[in-house]
FIMI-117274 format. One record per residue (C-alpha): residue number from 1; x, y, z; residue in one letter. Coordinates in Angstrom, 1 decimal, padded with zeros to 4 digits. Layout:
% residues N
<r i="NUM" px="X" py="Y" pz="Z" aa="A"/>
...
***
This chain:
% residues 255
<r i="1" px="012.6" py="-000.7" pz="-011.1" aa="X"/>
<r i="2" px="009.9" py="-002.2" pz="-008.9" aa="X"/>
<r i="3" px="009.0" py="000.6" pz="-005.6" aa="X"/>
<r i="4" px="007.6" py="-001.9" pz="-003.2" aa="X"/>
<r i="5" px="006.4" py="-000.9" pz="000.6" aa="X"/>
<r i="6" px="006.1" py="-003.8" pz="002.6" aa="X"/>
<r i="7" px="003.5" py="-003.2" pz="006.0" aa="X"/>
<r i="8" px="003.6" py="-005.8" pz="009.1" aa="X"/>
<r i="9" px="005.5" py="-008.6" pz="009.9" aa="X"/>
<r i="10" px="007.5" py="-007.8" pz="006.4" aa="X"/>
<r i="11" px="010.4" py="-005.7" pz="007.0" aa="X"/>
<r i="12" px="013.4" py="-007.2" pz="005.1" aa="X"/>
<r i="13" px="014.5" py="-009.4" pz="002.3" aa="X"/>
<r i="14" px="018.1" py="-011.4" pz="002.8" aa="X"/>
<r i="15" px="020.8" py="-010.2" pz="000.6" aa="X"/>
<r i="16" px="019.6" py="-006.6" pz="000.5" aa="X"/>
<r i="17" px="021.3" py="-003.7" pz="001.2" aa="X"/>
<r i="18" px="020.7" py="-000.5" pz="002.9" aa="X"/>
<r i="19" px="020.7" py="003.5" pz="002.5" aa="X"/>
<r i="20" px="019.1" py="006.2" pz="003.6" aa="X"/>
<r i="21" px="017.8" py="008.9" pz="001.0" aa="X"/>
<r i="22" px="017.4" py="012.4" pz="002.2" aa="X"/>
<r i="23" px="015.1" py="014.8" pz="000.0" aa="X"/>
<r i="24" px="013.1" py="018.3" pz="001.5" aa="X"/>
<r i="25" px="011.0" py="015.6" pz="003.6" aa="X"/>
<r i="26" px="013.3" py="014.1" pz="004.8" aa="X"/>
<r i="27" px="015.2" py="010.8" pz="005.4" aa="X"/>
<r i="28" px="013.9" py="007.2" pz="004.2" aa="X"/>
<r i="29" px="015.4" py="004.1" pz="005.0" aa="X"/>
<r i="30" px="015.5" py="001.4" pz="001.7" aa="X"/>
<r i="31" px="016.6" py="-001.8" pz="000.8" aa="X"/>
<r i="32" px="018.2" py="-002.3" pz="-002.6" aa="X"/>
<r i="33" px="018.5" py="-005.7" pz="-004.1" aa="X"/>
<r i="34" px="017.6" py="-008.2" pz="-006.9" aa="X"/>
<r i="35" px="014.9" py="-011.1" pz="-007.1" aa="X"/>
<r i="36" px="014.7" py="-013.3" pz="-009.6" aa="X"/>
<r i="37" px="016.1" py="-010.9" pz="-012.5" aa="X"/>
<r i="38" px="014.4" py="-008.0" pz="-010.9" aa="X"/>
<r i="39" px="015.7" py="-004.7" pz="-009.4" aa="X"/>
<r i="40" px="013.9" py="-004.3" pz="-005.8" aa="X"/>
<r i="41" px="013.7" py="-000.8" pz="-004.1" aa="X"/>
<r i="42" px="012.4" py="-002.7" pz="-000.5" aa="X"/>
<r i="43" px="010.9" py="000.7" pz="001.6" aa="X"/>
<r i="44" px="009.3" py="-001.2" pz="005.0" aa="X"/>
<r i="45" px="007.2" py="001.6" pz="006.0" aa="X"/>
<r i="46" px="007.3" py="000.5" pz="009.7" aa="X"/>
<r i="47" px="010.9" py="000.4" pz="009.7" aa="X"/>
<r i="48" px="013.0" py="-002.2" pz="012.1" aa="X"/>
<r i="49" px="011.2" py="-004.0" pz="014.6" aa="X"/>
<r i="50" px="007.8" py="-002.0" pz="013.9" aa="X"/>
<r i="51" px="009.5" py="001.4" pz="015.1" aa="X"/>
<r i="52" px="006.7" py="003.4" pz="013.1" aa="X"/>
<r i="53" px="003.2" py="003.5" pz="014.4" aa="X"/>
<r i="54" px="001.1" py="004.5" pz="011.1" aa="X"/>
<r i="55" px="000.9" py="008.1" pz="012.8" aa="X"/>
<r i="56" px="004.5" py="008.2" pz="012.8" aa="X"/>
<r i="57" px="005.1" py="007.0" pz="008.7" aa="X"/>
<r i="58" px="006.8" py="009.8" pz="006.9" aa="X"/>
<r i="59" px="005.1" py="009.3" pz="003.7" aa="X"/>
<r i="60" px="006.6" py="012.1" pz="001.5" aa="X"/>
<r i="61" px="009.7" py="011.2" pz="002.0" aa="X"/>
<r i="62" px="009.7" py="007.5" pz="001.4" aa="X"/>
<r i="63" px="007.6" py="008.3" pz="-001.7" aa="X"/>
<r i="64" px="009.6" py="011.2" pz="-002.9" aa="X"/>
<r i="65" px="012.7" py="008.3" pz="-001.8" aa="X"/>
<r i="66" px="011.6" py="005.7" pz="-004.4" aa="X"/>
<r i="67" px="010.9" py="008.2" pz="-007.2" aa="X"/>
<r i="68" px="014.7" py="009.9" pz="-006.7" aa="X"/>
<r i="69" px="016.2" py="006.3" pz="-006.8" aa="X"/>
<r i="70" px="014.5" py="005.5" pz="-010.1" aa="X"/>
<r i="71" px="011.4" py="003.5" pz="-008.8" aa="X"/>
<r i="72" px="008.9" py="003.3" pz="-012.2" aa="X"/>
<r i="73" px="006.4" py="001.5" pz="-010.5" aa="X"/>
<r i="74" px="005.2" py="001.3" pz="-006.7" aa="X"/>
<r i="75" px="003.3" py="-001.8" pz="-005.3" aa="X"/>
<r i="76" px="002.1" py="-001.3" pz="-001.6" aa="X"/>
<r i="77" px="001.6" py="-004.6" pz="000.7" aa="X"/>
<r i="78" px="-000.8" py="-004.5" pz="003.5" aa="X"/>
<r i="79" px="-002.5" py="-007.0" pz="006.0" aa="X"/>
<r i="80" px="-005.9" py="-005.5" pz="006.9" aa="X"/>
<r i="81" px="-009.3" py="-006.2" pz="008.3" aa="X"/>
<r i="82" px="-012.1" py="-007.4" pz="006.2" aa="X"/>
<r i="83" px="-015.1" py="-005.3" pz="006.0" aa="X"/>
<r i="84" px="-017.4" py="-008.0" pz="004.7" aa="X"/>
<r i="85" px="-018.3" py="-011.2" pz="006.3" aa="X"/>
<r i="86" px="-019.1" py="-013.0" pz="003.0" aa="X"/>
<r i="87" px="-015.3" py="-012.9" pz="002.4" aa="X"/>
<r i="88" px="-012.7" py="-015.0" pz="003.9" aa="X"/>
<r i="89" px="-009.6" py="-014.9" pz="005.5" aa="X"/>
<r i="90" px="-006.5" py="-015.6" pz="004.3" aa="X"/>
<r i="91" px="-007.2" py="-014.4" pz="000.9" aa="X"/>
<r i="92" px="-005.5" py="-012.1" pz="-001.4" aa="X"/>
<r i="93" px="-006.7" py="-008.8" pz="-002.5" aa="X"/>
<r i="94" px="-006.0" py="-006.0" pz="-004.8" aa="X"/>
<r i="95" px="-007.0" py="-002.6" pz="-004.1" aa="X"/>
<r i="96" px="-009.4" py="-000.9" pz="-007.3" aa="X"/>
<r i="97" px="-010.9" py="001.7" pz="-005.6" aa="X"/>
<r i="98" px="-010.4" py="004.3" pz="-002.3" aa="X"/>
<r i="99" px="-011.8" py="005.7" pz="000.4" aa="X"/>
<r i="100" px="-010.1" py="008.3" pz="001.8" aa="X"/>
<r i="101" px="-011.7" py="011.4" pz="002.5" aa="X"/>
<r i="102" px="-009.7" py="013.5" pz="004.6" aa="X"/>
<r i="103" px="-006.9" py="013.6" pz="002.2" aa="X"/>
<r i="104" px="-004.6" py="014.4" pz="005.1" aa="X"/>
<r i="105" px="-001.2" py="012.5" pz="006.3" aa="X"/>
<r i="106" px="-000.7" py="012.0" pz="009.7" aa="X"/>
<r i="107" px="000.5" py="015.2" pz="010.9" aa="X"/>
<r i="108" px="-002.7" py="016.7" pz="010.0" aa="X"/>
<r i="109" px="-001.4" py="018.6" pz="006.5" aa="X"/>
<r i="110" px="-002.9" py="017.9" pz="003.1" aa="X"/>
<r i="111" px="-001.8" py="014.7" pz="001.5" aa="X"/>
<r i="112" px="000.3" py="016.1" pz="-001.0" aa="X"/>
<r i="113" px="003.8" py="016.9" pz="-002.9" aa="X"/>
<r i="114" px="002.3" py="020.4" pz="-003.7" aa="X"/>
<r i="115" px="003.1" py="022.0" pz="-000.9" aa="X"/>
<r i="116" px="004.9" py="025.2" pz="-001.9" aa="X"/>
<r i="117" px="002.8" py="028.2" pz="-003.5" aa="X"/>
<r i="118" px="004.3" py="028.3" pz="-007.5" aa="X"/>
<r i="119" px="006.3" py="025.6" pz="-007.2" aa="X"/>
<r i="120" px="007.3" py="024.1" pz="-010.8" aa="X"/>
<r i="121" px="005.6" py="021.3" pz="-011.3" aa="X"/>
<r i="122" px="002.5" py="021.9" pz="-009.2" aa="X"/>
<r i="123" px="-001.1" py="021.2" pz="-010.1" aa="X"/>
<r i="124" px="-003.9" py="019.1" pz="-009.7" aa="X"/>
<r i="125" px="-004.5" py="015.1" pz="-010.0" aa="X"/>
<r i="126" px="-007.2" py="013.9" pz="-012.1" aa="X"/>
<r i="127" px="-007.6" py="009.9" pz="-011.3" aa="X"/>
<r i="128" px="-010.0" py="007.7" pz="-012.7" aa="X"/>
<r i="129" px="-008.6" py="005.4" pz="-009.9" aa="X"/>
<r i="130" px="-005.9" py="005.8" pz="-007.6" aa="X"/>
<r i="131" px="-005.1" py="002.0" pz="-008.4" aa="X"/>
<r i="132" px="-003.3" py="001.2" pz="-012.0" aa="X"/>
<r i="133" px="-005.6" py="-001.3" pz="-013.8" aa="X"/>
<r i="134" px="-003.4" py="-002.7" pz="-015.9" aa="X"/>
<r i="135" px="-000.7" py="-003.3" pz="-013.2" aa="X"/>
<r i="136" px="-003.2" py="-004.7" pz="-011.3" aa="X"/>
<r i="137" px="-004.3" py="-007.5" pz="-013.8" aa="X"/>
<r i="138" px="-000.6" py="-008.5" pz="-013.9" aa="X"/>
<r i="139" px="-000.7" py="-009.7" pz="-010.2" aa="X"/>
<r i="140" px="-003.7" py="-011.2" pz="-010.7" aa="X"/>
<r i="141" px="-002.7" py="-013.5" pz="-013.5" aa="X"/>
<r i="142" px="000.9" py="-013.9" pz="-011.5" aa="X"/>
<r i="143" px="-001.1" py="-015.0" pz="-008.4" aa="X"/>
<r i="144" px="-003.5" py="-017.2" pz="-010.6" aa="X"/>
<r i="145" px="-001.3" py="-019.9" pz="-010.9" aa="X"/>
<r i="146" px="-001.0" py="-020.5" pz="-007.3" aa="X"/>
<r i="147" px="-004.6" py="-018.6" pz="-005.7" aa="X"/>
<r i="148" px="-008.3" py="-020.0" pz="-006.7" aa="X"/>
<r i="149" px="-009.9" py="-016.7" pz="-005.2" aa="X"/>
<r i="150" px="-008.4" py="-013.0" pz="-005.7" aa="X"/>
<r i="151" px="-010.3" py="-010.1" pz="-004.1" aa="X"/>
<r i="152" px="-010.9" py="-006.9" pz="-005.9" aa="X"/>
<r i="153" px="-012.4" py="-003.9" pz="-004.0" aa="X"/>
<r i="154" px="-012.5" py="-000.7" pz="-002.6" aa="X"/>
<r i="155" px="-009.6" py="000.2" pz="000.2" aa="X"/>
<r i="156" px="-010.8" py="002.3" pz="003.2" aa="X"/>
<r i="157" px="-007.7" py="004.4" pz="004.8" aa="X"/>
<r i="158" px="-008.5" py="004.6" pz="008.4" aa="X"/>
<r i="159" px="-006.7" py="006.8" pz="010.7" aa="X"/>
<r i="160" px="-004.5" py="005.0" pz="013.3" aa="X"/>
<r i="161" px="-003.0" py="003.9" pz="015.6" aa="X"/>
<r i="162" px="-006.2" py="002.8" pz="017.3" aa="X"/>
<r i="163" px="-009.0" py="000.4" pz="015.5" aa="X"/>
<r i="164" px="-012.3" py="001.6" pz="015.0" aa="X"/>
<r i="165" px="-015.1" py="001.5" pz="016.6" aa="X"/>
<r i="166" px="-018.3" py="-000.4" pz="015.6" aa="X"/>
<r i="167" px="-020.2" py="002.2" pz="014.7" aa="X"/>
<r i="168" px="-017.4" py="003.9" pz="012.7" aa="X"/>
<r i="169" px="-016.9" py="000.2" pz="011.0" aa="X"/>
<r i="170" px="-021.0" py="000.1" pz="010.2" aa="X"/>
<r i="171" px="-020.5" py="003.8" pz="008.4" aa="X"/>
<r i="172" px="-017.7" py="002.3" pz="006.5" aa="X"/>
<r i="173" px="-019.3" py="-000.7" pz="005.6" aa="X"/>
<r i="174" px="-022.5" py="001.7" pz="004.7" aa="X"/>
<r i="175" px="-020.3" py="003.5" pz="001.9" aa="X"/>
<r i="176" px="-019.0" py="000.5" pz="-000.1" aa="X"/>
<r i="177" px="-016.0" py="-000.2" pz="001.9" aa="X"/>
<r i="178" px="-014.2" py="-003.5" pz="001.5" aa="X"/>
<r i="179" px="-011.3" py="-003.8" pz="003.3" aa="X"/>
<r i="180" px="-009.2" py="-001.5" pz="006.0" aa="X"/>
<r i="181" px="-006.2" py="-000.5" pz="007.1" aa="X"/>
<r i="182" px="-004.1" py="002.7" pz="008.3" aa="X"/>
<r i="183" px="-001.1" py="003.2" pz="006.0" aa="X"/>
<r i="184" px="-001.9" py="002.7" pz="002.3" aa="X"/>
<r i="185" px="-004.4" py="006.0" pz="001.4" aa="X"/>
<r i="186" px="-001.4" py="008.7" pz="001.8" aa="X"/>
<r i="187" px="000.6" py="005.6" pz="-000.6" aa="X"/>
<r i="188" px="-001.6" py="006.1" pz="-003.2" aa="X"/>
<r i="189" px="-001.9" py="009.5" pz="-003.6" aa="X"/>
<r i="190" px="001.5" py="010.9" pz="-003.3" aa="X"/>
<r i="191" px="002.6" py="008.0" pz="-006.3" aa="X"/>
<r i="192" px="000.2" py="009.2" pz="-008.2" aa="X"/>
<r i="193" px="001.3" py="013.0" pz="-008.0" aa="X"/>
<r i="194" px="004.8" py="011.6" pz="-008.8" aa="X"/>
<r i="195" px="003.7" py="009.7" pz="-011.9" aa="X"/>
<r i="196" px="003.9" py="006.2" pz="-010.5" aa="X"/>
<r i="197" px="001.8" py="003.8" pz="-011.6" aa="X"/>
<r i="198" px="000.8" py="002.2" pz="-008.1" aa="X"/>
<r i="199" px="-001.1" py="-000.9" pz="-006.8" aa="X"/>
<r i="200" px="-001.9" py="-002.3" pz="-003.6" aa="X"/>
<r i="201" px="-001.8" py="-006.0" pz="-002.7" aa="X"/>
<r i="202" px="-003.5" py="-007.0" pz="000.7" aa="X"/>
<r i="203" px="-004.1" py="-010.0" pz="002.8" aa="X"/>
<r i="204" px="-006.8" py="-010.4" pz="005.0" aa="X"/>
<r i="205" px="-006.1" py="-011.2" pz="008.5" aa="X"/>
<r i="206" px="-009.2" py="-010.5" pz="010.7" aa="X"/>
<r i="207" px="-012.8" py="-008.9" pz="010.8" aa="X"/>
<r i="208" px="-013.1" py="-005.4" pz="011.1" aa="X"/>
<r i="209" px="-015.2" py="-004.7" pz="014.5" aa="X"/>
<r i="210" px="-018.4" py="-005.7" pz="014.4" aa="X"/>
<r i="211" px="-018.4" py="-007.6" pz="011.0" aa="X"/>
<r i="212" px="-019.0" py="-010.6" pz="012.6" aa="X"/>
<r i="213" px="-020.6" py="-011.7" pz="015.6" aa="X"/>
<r i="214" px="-017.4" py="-013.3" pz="017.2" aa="X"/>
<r i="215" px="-014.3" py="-011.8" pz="016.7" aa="X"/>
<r i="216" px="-010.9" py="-012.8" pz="015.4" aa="X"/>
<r i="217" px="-008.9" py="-014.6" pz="017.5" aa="X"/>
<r i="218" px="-005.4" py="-013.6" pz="018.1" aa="X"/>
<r i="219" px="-003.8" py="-017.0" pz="017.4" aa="X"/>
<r i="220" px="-005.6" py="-017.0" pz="014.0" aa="X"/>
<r i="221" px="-004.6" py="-013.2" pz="013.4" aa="X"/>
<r i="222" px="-001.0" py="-014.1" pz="013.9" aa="X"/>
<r i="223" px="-001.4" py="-016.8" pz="011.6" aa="X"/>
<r i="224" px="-002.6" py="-014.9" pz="009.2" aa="X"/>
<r i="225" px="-000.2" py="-012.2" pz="009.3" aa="X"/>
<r i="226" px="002.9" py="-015.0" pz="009.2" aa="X"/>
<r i="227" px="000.8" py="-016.1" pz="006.1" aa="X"/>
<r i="228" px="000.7" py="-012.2" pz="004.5" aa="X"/>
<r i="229" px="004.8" py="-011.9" pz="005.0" aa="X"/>
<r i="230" px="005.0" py="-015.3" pz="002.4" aa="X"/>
<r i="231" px="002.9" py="-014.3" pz="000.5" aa="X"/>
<r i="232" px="004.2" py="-010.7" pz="-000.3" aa="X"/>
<r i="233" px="007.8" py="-012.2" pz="-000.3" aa="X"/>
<r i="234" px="006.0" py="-014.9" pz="-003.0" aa="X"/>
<r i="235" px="005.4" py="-012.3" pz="-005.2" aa="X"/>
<r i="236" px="008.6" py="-010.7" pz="-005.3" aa="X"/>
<r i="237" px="009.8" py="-013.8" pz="-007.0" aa="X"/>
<r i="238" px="007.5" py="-014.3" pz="-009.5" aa="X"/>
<r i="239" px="006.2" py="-011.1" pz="-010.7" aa="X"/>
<r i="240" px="007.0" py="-011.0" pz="-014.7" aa="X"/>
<r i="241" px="010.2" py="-008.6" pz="-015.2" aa="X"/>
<r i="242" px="008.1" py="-006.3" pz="-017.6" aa="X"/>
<r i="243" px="005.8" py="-004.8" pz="-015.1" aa="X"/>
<r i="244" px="008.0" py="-001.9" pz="-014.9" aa="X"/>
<r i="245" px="007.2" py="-001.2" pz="-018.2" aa="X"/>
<r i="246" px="004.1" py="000.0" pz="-017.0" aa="X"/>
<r i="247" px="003.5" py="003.6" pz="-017.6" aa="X"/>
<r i="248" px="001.6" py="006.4" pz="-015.9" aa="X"/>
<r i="249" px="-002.4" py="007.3" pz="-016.9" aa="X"/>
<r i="250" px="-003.5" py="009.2" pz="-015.0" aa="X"/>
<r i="251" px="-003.8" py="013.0" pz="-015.6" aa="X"/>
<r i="252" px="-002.0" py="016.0" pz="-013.2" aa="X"/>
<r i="253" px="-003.3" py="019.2" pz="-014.4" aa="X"/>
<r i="254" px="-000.1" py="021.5" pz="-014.3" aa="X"/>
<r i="255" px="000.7" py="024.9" pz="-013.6" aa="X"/>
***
């Protein structure tokens, strides 16, 4: 079953149905439903009407969620800022590498499901990428047939709500950064402890700070963002039904 989190300006799917899963983290709110063949596990990390600010995203429990209701893969959507000015907007992009250094969720505690001194289970990730490869070349070729440009490149977590500065942006930029946004680095880590293979498919919708001279205007941000929501619902419908075949590589060193 596909896990997908859907960001702004994509928080439902008609015809889906909703429950809330409680676990030790907490309560998530999903949408369960079928697309073209394929079961849907819909989390809109945001919830209804944007009621989540990225500081306020419960992200152990909505992973945790998705993993307890038989999720065997997780694809993360996100609109974010473009960190390079040779790219445009209002292309597509998937996530192959991470910047994420503090390793913390939003409350300030370490970004992880190891939480509990001897818990079963516990131990330590070993990733050659946060970002599955091979479920990553499946969008690819699935948005080939309708995209002549896919990005591929590194994802810098950024701690919101606020945007950054200039200067932060530059230091970003500095250390190989790509694209940006505020929910998608506590995403990748937490499916990976859990075993899910994970991927991240983005949509650019404006210049970081200071990439370019002038910046983004908000009539072409909202575009863009209306443009992010089709696309991301695009894909539900023609992603192949075998990507949840896709199974785990990475290591976690167990105790």
């Amino acid at each position: 079953m596909i896990g997908l989190i859907s960001g702004s300006g994509f928080y439902d799917v008609e015809g889906f149905k909703s429950c809330v899963v409680e676990n030790r983290y907490g309560s998530a709110q999903l949408l369960q439903g079928e697309i073209a063949g394929k079961k849907i596990l819909l989390l809109p990390r945001h919830g209804k009407d944007h009621q989540y600010l990225p500081h306020h995203i419960n992200h152990r429990a909505n992973l945790l969620a998705l993993k307890q209701q038989g999720a065997t893969i997780v694809i993360s959507t996100s609109v974010c800022g473009l960190l390079r000015s040779d790219w445009s907007l209002g292309e597509p992009m998937l996530g192959n590498d991470l910047i994420f250094e503090e390793n913390r969720l939003p409350g300030g505690e370490i970004c992880t499901i190891f939480d509990q001194p001897g818990e079963t289970g516990r131990g330590h990730l070993i990733a050659g990428s946060f970002f599955d490869a091979e479920l990553n070349a499946v969008i690819r070729q699935t948005w080939e047939k309708e995209f002549p440009i896919i990005r591929e490149g590194t994802y810098v977590q950024a701690n919101g709500p606020r945007f950054n500065s200039k200067a932060e942006i530059k230091k970003i930029r500095s250390a190989g950064g790509d694209f940006i946004s505020q929910t998608c680095g506590p995403e990748a880590i937490l499916a990976n402890e859990l075993e899910l293979p994970y991927a991240l498919v983005a949509f650019s919708i404006d210049y970081a700070n200071g990439v370019t001279q002038e910046p983004t205007s908000m009539e072409e941000l909202n575009s863009n963002l209306k443009k992010g929501s089709h696309l991301f619902h695009r894909l539900l419908e023609t992603l192949p039904s075998e990507i949840t075949k896709i199974s785990f590589k990475n290591f976690l060193y167990r105790f």
